[in-house]
C-alpha positions as CSV (number, residue, x, y, z in Angstrom):
1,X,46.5,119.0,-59.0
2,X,45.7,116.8,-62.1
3,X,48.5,118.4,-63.9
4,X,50.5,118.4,-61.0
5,X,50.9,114.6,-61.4
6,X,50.9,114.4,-64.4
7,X,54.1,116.6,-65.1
8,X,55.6,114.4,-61.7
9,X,55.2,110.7,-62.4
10,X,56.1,110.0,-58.5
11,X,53.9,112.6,-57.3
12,X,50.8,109.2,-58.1
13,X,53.3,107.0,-56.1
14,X,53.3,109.6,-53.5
15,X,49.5,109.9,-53.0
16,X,49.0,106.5,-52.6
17,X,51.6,106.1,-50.0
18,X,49.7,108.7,-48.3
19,X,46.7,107.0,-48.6
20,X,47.9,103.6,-46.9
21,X,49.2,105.8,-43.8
22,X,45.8,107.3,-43.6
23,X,44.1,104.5,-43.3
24,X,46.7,102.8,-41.3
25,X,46.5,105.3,-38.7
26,X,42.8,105.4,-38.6
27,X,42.4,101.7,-37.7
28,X,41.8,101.0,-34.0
29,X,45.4,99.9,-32.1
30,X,45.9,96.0,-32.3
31,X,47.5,95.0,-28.4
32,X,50.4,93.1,-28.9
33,X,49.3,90.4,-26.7
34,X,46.3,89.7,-29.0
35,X,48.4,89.2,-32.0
36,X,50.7,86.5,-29.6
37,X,47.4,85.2,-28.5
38,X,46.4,84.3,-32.5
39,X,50.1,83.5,-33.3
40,X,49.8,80.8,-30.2
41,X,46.2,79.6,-30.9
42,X,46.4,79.4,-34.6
43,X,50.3,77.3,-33.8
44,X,48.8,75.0,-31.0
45,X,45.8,74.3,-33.7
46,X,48.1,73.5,-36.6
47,X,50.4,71.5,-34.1
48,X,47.3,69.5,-32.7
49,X,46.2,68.8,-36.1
50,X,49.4,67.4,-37.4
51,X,50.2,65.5,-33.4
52,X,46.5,64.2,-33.1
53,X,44.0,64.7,-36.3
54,X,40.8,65.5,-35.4
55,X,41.8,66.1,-31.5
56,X,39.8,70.1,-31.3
57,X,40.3,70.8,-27.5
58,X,39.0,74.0,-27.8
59,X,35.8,72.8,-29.6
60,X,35.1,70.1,-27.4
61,X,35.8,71.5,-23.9
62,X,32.7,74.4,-25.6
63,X,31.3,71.4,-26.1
64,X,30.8,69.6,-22.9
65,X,30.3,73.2,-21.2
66,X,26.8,72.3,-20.8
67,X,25.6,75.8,-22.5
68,X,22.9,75.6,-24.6
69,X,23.5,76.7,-28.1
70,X,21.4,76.6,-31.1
71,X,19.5,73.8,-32.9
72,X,16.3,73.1,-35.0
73,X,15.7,69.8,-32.4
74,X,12.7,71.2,-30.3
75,X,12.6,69.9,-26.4
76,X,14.4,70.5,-23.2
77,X,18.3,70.3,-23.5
78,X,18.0,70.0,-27.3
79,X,20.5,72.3,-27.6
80,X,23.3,70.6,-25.2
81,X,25.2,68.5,-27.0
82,X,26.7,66.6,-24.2
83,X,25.7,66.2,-20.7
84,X,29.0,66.4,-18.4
85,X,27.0,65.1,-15.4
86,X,25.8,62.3,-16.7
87,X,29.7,61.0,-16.8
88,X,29.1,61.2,-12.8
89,X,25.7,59.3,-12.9
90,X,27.8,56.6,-15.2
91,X,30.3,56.2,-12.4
92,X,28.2,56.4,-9.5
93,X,25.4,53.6,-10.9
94,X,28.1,51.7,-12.1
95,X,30.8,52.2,-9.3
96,X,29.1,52.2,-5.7
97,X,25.5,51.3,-6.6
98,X,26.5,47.6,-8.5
99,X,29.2,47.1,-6.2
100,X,27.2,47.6,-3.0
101,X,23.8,46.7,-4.1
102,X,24.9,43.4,-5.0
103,X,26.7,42.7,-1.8
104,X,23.8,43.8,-0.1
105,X,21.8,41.0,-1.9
106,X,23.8,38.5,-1.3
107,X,24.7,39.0,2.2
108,X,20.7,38.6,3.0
109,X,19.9,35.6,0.8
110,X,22.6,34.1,2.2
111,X,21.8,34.9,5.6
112,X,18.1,33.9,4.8
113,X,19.5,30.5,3.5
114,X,21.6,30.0,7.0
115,X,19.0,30.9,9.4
116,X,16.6,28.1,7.4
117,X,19.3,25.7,7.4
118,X,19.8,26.1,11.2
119,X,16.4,26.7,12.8
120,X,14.3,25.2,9.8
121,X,10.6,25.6,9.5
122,X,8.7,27.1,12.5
123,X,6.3,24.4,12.7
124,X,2.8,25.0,14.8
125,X,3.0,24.3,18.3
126,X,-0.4,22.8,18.5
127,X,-2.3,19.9,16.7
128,X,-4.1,21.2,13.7
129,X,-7.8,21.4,14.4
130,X,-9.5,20.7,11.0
131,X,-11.9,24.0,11.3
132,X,-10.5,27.0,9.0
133,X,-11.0,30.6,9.0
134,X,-10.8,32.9,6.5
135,X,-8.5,35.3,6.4
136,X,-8.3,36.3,3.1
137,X,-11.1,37.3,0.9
138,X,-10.6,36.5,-3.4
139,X,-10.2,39.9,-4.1
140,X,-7.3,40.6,-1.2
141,X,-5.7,37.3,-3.0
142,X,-6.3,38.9,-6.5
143,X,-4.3,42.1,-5.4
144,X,-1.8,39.9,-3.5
145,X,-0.7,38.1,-6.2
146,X,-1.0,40.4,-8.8
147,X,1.3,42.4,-7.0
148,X,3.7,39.7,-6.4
149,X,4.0,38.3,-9.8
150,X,4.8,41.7,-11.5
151,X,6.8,42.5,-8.6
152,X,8.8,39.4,-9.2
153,X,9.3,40.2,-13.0
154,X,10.7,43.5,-12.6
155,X,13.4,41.9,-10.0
156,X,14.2,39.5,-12.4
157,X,14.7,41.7,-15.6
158,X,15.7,44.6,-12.9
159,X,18.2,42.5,-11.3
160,X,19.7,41.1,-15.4
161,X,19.4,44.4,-16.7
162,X,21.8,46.2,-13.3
163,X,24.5,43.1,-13.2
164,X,23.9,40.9,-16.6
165,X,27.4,42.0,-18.1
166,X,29.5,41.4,-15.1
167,X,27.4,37.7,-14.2
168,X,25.9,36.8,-17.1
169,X,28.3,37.7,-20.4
170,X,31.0,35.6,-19.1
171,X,28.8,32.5,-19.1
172,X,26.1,33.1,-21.7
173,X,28.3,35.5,-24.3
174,X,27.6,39.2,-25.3
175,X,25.7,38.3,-28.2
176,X,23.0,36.6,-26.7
177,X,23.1,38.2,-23.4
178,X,22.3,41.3,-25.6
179,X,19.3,39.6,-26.9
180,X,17.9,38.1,-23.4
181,X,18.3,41.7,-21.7
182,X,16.9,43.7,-25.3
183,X,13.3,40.9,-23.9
184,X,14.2,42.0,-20.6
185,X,13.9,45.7,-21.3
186,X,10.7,45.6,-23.1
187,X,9.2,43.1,-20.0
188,X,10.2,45.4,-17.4
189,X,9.3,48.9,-19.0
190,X,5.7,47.4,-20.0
191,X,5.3,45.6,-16.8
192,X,6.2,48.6,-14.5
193,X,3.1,50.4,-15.1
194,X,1.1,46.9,-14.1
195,X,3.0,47.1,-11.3
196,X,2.3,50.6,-10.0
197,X,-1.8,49.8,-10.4
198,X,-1.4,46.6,-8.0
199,X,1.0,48.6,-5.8
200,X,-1.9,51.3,-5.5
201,X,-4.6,48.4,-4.9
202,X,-2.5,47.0,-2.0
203,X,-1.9,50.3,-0.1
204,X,-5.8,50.9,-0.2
205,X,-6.6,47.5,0.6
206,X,-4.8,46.4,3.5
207,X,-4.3,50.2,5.1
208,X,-7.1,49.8,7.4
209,X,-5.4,46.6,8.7
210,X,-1.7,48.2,9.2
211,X,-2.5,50.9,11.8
212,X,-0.6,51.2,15.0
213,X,-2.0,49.2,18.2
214,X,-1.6,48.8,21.5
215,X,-0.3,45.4,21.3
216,X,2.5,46.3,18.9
217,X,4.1,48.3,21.4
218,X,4.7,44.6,23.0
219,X,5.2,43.1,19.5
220,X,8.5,45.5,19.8
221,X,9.4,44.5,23.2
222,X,9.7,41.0,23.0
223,X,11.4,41.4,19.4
224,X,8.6,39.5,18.1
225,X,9.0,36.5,20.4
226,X,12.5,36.1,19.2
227,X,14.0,36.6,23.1
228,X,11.8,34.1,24.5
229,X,10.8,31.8,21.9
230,X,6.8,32.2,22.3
231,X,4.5,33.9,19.8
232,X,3.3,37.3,21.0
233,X,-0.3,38.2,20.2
234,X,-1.2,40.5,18.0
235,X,-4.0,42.0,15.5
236,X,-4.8,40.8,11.9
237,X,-1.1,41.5,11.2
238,X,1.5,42.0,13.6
239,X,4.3,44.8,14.1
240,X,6.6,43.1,11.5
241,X,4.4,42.7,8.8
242,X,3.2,46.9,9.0
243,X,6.9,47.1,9.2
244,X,7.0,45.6,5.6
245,X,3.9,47.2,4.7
246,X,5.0,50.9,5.5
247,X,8.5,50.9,5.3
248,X,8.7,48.4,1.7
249,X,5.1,48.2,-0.1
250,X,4.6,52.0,1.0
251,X,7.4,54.2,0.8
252,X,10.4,51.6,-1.3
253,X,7.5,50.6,-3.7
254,X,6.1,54.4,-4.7
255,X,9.5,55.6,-5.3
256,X,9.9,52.7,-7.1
257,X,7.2,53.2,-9.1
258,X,7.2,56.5,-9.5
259,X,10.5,56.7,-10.4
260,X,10.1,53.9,-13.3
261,X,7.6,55.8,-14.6
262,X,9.8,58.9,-15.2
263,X,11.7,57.3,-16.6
264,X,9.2,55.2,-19.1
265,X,7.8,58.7,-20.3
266,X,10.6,60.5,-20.8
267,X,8.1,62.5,-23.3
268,X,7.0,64.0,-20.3
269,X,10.0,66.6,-20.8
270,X,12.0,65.5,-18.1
271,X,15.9,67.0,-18.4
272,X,18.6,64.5,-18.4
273,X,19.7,65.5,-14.9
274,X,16.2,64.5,-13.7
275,X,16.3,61.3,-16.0
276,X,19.6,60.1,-13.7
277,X,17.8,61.1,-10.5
278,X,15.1,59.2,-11.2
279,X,17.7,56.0,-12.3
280,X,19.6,56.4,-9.2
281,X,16.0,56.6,-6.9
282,X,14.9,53.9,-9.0
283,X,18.1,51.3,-9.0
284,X,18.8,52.1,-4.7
285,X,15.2,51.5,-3.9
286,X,14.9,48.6,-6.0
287,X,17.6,47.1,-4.5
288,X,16.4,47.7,-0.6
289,X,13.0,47.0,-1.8
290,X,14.7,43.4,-3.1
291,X,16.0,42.9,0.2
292,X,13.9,43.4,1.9
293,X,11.3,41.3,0.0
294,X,13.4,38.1,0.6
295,X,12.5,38.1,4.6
296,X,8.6,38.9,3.8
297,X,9.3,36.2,0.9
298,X,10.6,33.4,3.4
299,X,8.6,34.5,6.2
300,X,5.2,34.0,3.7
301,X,6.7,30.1,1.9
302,X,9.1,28.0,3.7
303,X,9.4,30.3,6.5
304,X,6.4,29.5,8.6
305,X,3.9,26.4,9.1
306,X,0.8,27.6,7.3
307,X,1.6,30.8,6.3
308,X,1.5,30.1,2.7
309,X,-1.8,28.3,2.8
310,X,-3.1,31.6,3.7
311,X,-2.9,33.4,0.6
312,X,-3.0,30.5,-1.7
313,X,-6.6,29.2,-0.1
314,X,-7.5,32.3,1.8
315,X,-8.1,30.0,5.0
316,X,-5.8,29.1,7.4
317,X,-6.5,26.3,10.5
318,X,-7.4,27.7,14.4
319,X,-4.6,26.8,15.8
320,X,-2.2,28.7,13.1
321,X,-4.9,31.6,13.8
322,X,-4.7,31.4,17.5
323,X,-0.8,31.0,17.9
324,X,-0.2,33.6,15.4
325,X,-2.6,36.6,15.8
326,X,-4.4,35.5,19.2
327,X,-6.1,38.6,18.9
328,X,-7.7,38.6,15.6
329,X,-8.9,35.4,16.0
330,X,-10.6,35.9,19.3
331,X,-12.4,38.8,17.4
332,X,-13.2,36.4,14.4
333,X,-14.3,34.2,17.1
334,X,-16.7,36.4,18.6
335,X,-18.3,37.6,15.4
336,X,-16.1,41.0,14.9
337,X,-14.6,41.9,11.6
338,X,-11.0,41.3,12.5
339,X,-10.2,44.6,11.7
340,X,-8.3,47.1,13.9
């Protein structure tokens, strides 16, 4: 065979062309679709590049497919570069939750406002007697107004932090309306966990005092002596105030709590999809919980004759006593604890 090429010069030529067909015909069929689907891929990329440089479609829609792919970050999700849903959580906390929770506020403080403006202070009916009773002991006082104060904190920086750059950055700048809400931030994170204690201390304290009775049932009927003008008699605390008790200090002020605190120890290994949960819970029952706070808030100051005195002295005169909760204070009266 050596010779055999040797003698024929093209007989090498030969060999090797028989060779390449070998091989050729060995290889696994190419589909002539695939080789259109490269041609069109690698066309559309070089077209992309040259139309919009650094525009990879392909890469980023991989991208934002949620998947999880591979990364030397340890924790939950480190591996998902971006987070589709949280464009929905953007819009929906932005969009119907600022729009509607701020109407929300204002319509009640407004309404609030009118309903002083219009029917004023309830003032006592009676002649104030001079002889007090207590009706709040230091330590109900202590829980009161520690709950109140770091209550009031987290509405304020709550409140700035949710609506700041559509109120505040037209009249105070970006600059140092970043600044103010950078304070904010650290006030509210650190006081939320305050809050949740006193929030605790409150539920334990007054539960005993906020169970259902008989004489709410009338409470409801008579709208609280709205319809007929007269003061309907009731225990240490009436049907409204349990209202406010289960419905805002209970329920609105644990998922408020709880939620903040999700979202304070995000270390926890909460997903980002949990994160937003806990923001949306958080921001709607803040917002209700606000609301609903201004009618306790008037109800307890300017409201009503004496109410305040209450919890700033812990006493409050007989005939506030007796014209308000005409059943506690005939248990007071004849040495009971004025519990239910």
């Amino acid at each position: 065979m050596k010779a055999f090429f040797m003698r024929r010069p093209g007989g090498a030529l030969l060999a090797v062309l028989l060779l390449v067909l070998t091989l050729f015909a060995s290889a696994p069929p190419v589909r002539a679709a695939d080789h259109a689907h490269a041609g069109s891929t690698a066309a559309d990329q070089a077209e992309r590049q040259q139309e919009r440089p650094g525009n990879n479609a392909p890469v980023w829609r991989a991208v934002r497919s949620g998947e999880a792919h591979f990364t030397t970050v340890r924790g939950p999700e480190a591996g998902v570069l971006i987070q589709a849903e949280g464009n929905s959580w953007r819009h929906l906390r932005n969009g119907p939750i600022t729009v509607y929770g701020g109407a929300l506020l204002i319509v009640m403080a407004s309404a609030i406002a009118l309903f002083w403006l219009v029917k004023g202070t309830m003032k006592l009916h009676g002649a104030r007697t001079g002889r007090t009773m207590k009706r709040f002991s230091g330590f109900e006082r202590f829980v009161h107004w520690g709950t109140a104060l770091s209550f009031l904190l987290l509405a304020v920086t709550g409140v700035a932090i949710l609506f700041g750059k559509h109120v505040l950055a037209p009249i105070l700048g970006s600059d140092f309306l970043a600044l103010l809400l950078t304070a904010g931030k650290l006030v509210h994170n650190y006081v939320g966990p305050v809050f949740g204690v006193f929030l605790l201390l409150m539920i334990l304290t007054f539960l005993r005092d906020n169970v259902w009775q008989a004489c709410d049932a009338i409470w409801i009927r008579r709208a609280g002596g709205l319809l007929d003008g007269n003061h309907v008699p009731s225990s240490r605390f009436n049907f409204g105030e349990k209202t406010w008790f289960w419905l805002g200090v209970t329920f609105l002020g644990l998922a408020v709590a709880i939620s903040g605190l999700v979202m304070d120890f995000p270390n926890f290994g909460w997903t980002r999809g949990e994160m937003q949960i806990a923001n949306i819970v958080h921001a709607v029952g803040a917002i209700v919980l606000l609301t609903l706070s201004f009618g306790h808030i008037y109800m307890g100051t300017v409201g009503v004759e004496g109410a305040y005195e209450s919890m700033k002295t812990g006493y409050v005169d007989e005939t506030w006593a007796k014209e308000h909760h005409a059943i506690w204070y005939e248990d007071v009266k004849a040495g009971k604890s004025g519990h239910p």
